[in-house]
Steps between C-alpha positions, in 0.01 A plus 500: 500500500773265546799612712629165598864645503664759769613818249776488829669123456535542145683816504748347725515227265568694237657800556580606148148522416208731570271164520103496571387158527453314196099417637533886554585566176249254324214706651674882549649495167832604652847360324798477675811709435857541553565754731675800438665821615441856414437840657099379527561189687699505796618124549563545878120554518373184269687329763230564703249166556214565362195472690247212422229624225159567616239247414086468500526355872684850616202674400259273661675540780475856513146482454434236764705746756299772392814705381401764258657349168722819306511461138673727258540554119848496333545491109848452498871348625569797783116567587492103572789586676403730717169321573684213602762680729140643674402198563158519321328196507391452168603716210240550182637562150207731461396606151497828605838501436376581145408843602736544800836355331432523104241841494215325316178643547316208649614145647335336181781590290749256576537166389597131637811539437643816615351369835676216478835756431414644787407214761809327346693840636335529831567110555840602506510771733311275692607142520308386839194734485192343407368664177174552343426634158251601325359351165436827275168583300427269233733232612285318696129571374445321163506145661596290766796354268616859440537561875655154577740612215580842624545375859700185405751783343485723776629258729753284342633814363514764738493246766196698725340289736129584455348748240212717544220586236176742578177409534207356685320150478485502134884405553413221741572186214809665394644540914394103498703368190791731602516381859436138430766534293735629779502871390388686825242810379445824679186644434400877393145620596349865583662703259672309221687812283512286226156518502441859560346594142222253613464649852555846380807619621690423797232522745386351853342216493268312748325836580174388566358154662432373208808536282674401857339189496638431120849523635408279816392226223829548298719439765321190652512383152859522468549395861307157346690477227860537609608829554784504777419901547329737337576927426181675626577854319287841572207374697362735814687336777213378727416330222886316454451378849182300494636369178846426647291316785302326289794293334752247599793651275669835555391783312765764425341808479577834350257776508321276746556606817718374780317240583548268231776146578791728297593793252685554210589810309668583209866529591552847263215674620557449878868590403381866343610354128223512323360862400177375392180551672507441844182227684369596804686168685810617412754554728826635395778389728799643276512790270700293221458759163569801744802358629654335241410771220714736753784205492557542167505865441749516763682213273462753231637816666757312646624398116510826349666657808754180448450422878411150414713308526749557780885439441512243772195392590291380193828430304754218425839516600822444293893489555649813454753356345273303267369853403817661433589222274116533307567857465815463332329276255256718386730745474728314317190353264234744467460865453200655718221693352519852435141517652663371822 
């Protein structure tokens, strides 16, 4: 990826302008806009500099250094957001954000494009982070000119940095073409969900030596071809870490163990916003439904009881004399409702 211009100098340059760098924008698929005020953007705080967007080499580096790499979904403008204010090192537009963020039944559902929507959205939230996303079912498989195709219009429109795809050496031509062709590839081995009719259900893999070894072979095959990382998913974890030590890439893991080079999770279930079926990795670090489901009712009660809003505090002031003369117009105009 090209970043050949600080985000910093041209803001300066240009104050008038949210700008990303036009060699930015050619690969992130980012346009830039005028800036404006309202109640959702605070202009004292896009004064801020921003800081300078994560790149390939920041990862590396965290691998070299042996720094556990944190990786997180988001599926949208504030979950990119909020990823980015964590300072998660990569974020992955997952397509489990077809069951956690649009309630289908399985992450085969969705199509190109809505994750394009959505990586398009998260890019936003997150102009420096360095995103992944994932190519859905069915947009990759038919043919290596389909998957050139569908990753050529991930990136130049949702402007990711590196997309992700599932599957084991059988993938190994496809990570080649992408990655000669500058498209960094993440890899997806152990369990692949989009795959789970095939391995029937969503079940550990790499349970015995044998099936182990299978894995072992997809990720060196990967590592041969390109891959720049790979997501090791439900393996036994003794298992994760001879395969973690076997490669030369990091492997994010989840439901593999600590000992992998990173994690990632989806951002809605570790937040408690999902009300699905729980994995066994899981750890829920928020109670999200719980606590916002209680926000709201309170938001309710509070309307009926007309406590919401407060003369004062959520309202806007005007001249008393401004009022006395609007009062006298209405008067003087209208005739109020019998009803009222």
């Amino acid at each position: 990826m090209i970043r050949s211009v600080s985000i910093r100098a041209l803001r300066q340059a240009t104050p008038l302008l949210r700008v990303v760098p036009a060699a930015v924008n050619a690969s992130r698929g980012i346009h830039a806009t005028p800036a404006t005020r309202s109640h959702y953007n605070d202009p004292a705080g896009s004064a801020t500099p921003a800081p300078a967007p994560k790149t390939l080499a920041d990862i590396h580096k965290l691998y070299r250094n042996n720094t556990p790499i944190t990786v997180l979904t988001a599926h949208d403008y504030i979950s990119g957001k909020i990823a980015s204010a964590a300072a998660v090192d990569m974020i992955l537009v997952g397509d489990s954000l077809s069951m956690v963020a649009l309630g289908y039944t399985n992450t085969n559902e969705i199509e190109l494009d809505d994750m394009i929507h959505h990586a398009r959205a998260v890019r936003r939230g997150s102009p420096q982070g360095f995103i992944v996303a994932d190519l859905p079912f069915g947009s990759y498989e038919v043919s290596t000119e389909q998957a050139l195709a569908a990753a050529f219009r991930m990136v130049k429109r949702a402007g990711v940095d590196a997309i992700k795809f599932e599957g084991g050496k059988e993938n190994a031509t496809l990570v080649r073409q992408l990655t000669q062709r500058g498209i960094p590839v993440m890899g997806h081995i152990g369990l692949t969900p989009q795959r789970a009719s095939a391995l029937s259900g969503f079940k550990v893999q790499g349970k015995t030596a044998a099936t182990a070894a299978l894995i072992l072979e997809d990720a060196l095959a990967l590592q041969q071809a390109g891959c720049f990382s790979m997501v090791l998913e439900a393996v036994p974890a003794p298992v994760a870490e001879i395969i973690t030590k076997q490669l030369r890439v990091p492997i994010i893991g989840i439901g593999a163990g600590p000992h992998t080079s990173g994690q990632v999770l989806v951002q809605l279930d570790m937040l408690g916003g999902f009300d699905g079926f729980t994995p066994r990795f899981l750890k829920k670090y928020s109670n999200y439904l719980d606590i916002n489901t209680k926000a709201c009712a309170t938001y309710v009660n509070e309307v009926r009881a007309r406590t919401f809003p407060e003369i004062g505090t959520h309202t806007y002031p005007i001249k008393d004399a401004e009022l006395v003369k609007f009062k006298q117009l209405v008067a003087e105009k209208y005739q109020t409702p019998d009803d009222h």
